[in-house]
C-alpha positions as CSV (number, residue, x, y, z in Angstrom):
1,X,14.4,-19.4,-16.0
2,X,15.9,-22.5,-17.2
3,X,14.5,-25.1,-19.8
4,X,11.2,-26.0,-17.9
5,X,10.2,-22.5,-16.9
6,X,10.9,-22.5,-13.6
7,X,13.2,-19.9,-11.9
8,X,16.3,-20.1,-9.8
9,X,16.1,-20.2,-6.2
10,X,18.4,-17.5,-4.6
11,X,21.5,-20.0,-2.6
12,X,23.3,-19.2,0.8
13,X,21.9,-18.1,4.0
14,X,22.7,-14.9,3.5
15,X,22.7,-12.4,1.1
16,X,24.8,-8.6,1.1
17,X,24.6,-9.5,5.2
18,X,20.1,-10.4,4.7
19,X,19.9,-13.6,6.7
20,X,17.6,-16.1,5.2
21,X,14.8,-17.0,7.3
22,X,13.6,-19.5,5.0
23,X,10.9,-20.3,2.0
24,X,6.9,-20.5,2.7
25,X,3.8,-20.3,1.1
26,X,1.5,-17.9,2.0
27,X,-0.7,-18.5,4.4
28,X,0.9,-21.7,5.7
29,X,1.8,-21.5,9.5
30,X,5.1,-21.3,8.9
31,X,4.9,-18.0,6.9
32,X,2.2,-16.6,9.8
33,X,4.9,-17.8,12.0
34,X,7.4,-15.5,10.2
35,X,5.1,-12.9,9.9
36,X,4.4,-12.5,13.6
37,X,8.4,-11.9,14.1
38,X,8.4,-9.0,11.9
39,X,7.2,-6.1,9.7
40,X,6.9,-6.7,5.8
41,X,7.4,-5.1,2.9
42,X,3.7,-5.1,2.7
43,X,2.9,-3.5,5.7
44,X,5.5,-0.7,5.5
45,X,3.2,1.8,3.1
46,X,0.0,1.4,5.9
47,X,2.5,1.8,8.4
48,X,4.2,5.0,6.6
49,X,0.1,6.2,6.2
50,X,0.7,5.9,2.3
51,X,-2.4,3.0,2.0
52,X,-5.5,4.6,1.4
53,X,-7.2,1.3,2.2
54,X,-5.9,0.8,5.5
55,X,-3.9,2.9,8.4
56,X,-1.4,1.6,11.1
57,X,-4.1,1.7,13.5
58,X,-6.0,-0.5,12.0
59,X,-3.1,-2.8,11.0
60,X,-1.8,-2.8,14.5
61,X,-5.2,-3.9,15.7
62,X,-4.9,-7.0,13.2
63,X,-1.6,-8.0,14.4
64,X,-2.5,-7.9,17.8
65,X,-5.4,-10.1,17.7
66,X,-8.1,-7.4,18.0
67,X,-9.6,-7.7,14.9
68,X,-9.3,-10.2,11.9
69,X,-7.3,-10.2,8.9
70,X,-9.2,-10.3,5.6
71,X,-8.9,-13.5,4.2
72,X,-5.9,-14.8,2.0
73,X,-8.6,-16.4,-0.3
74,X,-10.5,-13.2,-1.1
75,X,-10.9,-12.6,-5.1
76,X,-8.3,-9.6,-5.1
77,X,-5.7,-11.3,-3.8
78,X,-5.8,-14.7,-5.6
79,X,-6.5,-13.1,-8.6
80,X,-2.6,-11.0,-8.1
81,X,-1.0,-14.4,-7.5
82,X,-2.9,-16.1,-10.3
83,X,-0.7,-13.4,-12.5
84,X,2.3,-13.4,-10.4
85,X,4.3,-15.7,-12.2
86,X,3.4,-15.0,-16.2
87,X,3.6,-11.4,-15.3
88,X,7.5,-11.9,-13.9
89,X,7.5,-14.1,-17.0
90,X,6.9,-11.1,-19.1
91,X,9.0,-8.9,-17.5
92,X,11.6,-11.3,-18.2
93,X,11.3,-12.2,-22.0
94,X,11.2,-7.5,-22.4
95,X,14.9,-8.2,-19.8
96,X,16.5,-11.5,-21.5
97,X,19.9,-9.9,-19.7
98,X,18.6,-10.6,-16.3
99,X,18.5,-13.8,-14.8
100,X,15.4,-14.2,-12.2
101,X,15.8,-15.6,-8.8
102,X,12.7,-16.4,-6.0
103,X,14.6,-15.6,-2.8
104,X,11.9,-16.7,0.2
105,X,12.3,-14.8,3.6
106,X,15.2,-12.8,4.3
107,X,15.6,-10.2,7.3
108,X,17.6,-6.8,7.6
109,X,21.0,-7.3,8.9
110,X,20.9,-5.0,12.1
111,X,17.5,-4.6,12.4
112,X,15.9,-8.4,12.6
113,X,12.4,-7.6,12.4
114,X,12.5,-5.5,9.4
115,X,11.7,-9.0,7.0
116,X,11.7,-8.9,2.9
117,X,9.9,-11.3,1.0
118,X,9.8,-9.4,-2.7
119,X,8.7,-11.5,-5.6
120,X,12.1,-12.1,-7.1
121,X,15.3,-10.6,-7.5
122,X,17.2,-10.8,-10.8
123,X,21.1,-10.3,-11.7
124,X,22.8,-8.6,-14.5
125,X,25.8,-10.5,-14.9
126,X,27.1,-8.1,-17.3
127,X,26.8,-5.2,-15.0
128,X,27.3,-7.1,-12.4
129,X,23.6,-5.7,-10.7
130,X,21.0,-7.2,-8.6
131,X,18.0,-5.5,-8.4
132,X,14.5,-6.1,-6.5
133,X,11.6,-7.1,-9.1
134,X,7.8,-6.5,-7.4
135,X,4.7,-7.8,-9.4
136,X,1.5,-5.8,-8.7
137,X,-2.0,-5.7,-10.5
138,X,-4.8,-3.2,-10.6
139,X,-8.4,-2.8,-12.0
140,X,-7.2,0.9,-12.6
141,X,-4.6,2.4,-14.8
142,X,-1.3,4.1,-13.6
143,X,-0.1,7.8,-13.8
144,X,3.1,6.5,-11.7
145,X,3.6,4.1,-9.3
146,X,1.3,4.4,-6.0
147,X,3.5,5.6,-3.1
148,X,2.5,2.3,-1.4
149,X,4.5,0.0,-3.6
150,X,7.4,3.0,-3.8
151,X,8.1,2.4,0.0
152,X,7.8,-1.4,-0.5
153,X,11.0,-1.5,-2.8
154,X,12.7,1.1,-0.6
155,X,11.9,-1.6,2.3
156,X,13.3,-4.7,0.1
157,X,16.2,-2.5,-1.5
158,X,17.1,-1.6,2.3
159,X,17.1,-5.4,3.5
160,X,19.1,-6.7,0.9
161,X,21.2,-3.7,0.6
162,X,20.7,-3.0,-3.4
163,X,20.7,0.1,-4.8
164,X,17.5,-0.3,-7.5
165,X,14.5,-2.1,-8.0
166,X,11.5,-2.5,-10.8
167,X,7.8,-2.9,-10.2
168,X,6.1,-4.7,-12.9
169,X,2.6,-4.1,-13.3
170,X,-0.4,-4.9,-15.6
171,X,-2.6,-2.1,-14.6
172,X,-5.9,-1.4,-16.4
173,X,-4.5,-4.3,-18.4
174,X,-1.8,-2.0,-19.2
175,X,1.8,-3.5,-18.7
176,X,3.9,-1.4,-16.6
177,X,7.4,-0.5,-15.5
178,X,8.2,1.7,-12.9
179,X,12.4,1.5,-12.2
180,X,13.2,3.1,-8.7
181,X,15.9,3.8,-7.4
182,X,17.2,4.0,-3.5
183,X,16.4,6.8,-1.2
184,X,18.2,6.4,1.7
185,X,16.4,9.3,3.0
186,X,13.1,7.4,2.5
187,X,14.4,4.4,3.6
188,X,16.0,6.2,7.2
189,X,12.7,7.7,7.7
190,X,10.6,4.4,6.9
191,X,12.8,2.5,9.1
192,X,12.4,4.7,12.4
193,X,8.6,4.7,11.4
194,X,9.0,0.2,11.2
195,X,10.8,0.4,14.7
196,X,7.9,3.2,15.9
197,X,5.2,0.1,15.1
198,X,7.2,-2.9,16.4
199,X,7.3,-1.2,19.5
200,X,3.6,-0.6,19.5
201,X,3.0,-4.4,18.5
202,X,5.3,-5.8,21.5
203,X,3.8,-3.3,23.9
204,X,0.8,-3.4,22.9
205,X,0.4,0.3,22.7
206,X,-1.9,2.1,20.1
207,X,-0.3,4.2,17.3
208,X,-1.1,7.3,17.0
209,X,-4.6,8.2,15.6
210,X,-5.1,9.7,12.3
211,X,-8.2,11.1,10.3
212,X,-8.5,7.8,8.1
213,X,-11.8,5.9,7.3
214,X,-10.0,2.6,8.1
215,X,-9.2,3.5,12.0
216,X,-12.5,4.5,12.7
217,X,-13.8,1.3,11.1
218,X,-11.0,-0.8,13.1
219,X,-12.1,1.3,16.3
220,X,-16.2,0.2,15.3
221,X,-15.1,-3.4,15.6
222,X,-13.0,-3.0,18.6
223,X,-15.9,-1.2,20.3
224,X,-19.3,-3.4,19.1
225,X,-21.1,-3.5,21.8
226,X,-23.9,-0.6,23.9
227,X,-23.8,-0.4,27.1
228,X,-27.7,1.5,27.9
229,X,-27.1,3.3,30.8
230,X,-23.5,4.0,30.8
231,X,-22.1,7.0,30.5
232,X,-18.3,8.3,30.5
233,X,-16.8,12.0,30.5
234,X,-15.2,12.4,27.1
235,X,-13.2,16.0,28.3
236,X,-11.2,17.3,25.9
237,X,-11.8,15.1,23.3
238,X,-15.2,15.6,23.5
239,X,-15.0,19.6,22.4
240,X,-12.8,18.7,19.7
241,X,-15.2,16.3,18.2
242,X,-18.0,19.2,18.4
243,X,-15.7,21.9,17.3
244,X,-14.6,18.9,14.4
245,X,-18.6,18.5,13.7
246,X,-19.3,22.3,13.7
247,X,-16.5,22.6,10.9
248,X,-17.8,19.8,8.9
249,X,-21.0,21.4,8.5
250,X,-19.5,25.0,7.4
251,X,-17.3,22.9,5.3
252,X,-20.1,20.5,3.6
253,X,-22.4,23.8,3.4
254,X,-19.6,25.6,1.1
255,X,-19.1,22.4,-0.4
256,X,-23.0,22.0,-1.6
257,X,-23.3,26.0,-2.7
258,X,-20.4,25.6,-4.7
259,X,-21.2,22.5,-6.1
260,X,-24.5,23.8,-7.1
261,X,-22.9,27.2,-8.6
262,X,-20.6,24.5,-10.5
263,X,-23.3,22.5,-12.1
264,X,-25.5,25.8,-13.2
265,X,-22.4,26.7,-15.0
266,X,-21.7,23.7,-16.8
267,X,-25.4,23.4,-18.0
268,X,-25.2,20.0,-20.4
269,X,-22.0,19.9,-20.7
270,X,-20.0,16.6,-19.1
271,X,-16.7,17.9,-17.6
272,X,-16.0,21.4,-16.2
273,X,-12.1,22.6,-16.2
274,X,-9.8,25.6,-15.1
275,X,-6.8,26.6,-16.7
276,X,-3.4,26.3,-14.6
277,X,-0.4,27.4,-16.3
278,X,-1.9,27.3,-19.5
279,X,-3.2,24.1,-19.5
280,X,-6.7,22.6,-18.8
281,X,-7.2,20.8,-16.1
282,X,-10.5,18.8,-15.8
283,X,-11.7,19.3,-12.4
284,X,-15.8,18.2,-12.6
285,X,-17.6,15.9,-14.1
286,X,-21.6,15.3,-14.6
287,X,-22.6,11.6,-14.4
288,X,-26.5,10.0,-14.5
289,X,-27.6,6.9,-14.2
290,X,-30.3,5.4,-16.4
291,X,-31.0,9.0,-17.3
292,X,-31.9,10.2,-14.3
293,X,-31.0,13.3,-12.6
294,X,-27.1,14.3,-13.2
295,X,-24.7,14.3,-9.9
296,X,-21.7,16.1,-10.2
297,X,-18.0,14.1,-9.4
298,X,-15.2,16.4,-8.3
299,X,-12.2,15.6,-10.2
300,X,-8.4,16.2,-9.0
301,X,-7.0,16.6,-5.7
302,X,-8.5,14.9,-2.8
């Protein structure tokens, strides 16, 4: 930062071979513009199915027209960029021996629609080191960094061709570091899954379905209205969906006998555990509301 608090912008047209593609704000035409010529760092964890809020489906679906983007002024997202800034501030009074740099819009040098726009990128003059810094906030606290943002760096480290990168969080008001460094394993397999999707987008071919809430929401809105008297021959797919169905209900039967076994068991007690390799692992919890008749929350894997 110099004297007034304001960072450097990062010079040239290109940077480790990145080509610039220029500075906009979000959600101005000239970043949709951008956008529409390429996949982001943001998009790369849906795309690699590590979002658990939204799938490529469903994010194909957006950028194809079919269904609409949530909106750049929803509460979440303006409350990230309100902290954007102090939070990089932050990050940069703990690292006084990095000097912080807003880069805009670069692309990959052999792949151009594989775009990077991270929140900064700062160099180490004495060990002569750039690295990728990413800004993220959360309601929740962190164990460790959520795969999403994990594949985001690896995207941003592979477009500008940098070997580590830092995401700076306040999580649960919690200030975090994560430090990652770059897979090139991750990054191989993330870019054949980025050239996967672009191909999809410019043919306008569906990716490949998964078992994810947010495709079969995407697929409700693509699908809205009843026609009375139609019907269609669903085949195949139609005795997987009962055979799917049939397992369900085994699986949620076994689910409700042993969460009723579980809760007997715990009697008034709040959590339940088992012990894995000597150490307790909470895996249920009893919860009420206004005193009312306990539930039972499964804890753990999912």
């Amino acid at each position: 930062m110099d004297e007034n608090g304001i960072y450097k912008t990062l010079d040239g047209d290109t940077f480790n071979g990145a080509v610039k593609l220029g500075f906009a704000e979000a959600g101005s035409e000239e970043w949709h513009e951008m956008r529409r010529h390429g996949v982001g760092g943001s998009e790369i964890g849906t795309i690699m199915g590590l979002n658990p809020w939204e799938s490529a489906f469903a994010l194909w679906a957006k950028r194809t027209g079919q269904i609409p983007d949530p909106p750049l002024s929803s509460w979440s997202i303006r409350f990230g960029r309100a902290f954007e800034k102090p939070v990089l501030s932050l990050w940069a009074e703990e690292h006084p021996e990095f000097e912080v740099y807003e880069a805009g819009t670069y692309r990959h040098p052999d792949y151009d629609f594989l775009h990077a726009n991270p929140d900064a990128l700062a160099y180490d003059a004495k060990n002569d080191e750039w690295i990728v810094v990413e800004v993220k906030t959360s309601r929740g606290t962190w164990s460790d960094a959520p795969p999403a943002y994990v594949a985001q760096v690896q995207h941003y480290m592979a477009v500008f061709g940098l070997k580590r990168s830092v995401i700076v969080a306040v999580a649960g008001w919690n200030y975090e570091e994560r430090w990652i460094d770059r897979d090139d394993f991750q990054i191989g397999a993330q870019i054949e899954s980025a050239i996967r999707f672009w191909d999809h987008l410019q043919n306008l071919q569906k990716p490949d379905w998964d078992g994810s809430k947010a495709t079969y929401e995407a697929v409700r809105y693509l699908n809205p209205h009843i026609e009375a008297d139609e019907q269609v021959d669903l085949g195949d797919v139609g005795e997987l969906l009962l055979r799917a169905h049939g397992g369900f209900l085994q699986s949620e039967q076994l689910l409700n006998e042993t969460k009723s076994k579980v809760l007997d068991s715990m009697g008034k007690a709040k959590y339940g555990f088992v012990m894995r390799n000597g150490e307790k692992v909470i895996v249920a919890q009893r919860q009420s509301r206004a005193q009312g008749k306990p539930w039972l929350v499964v804890k753990g894997e999912r």
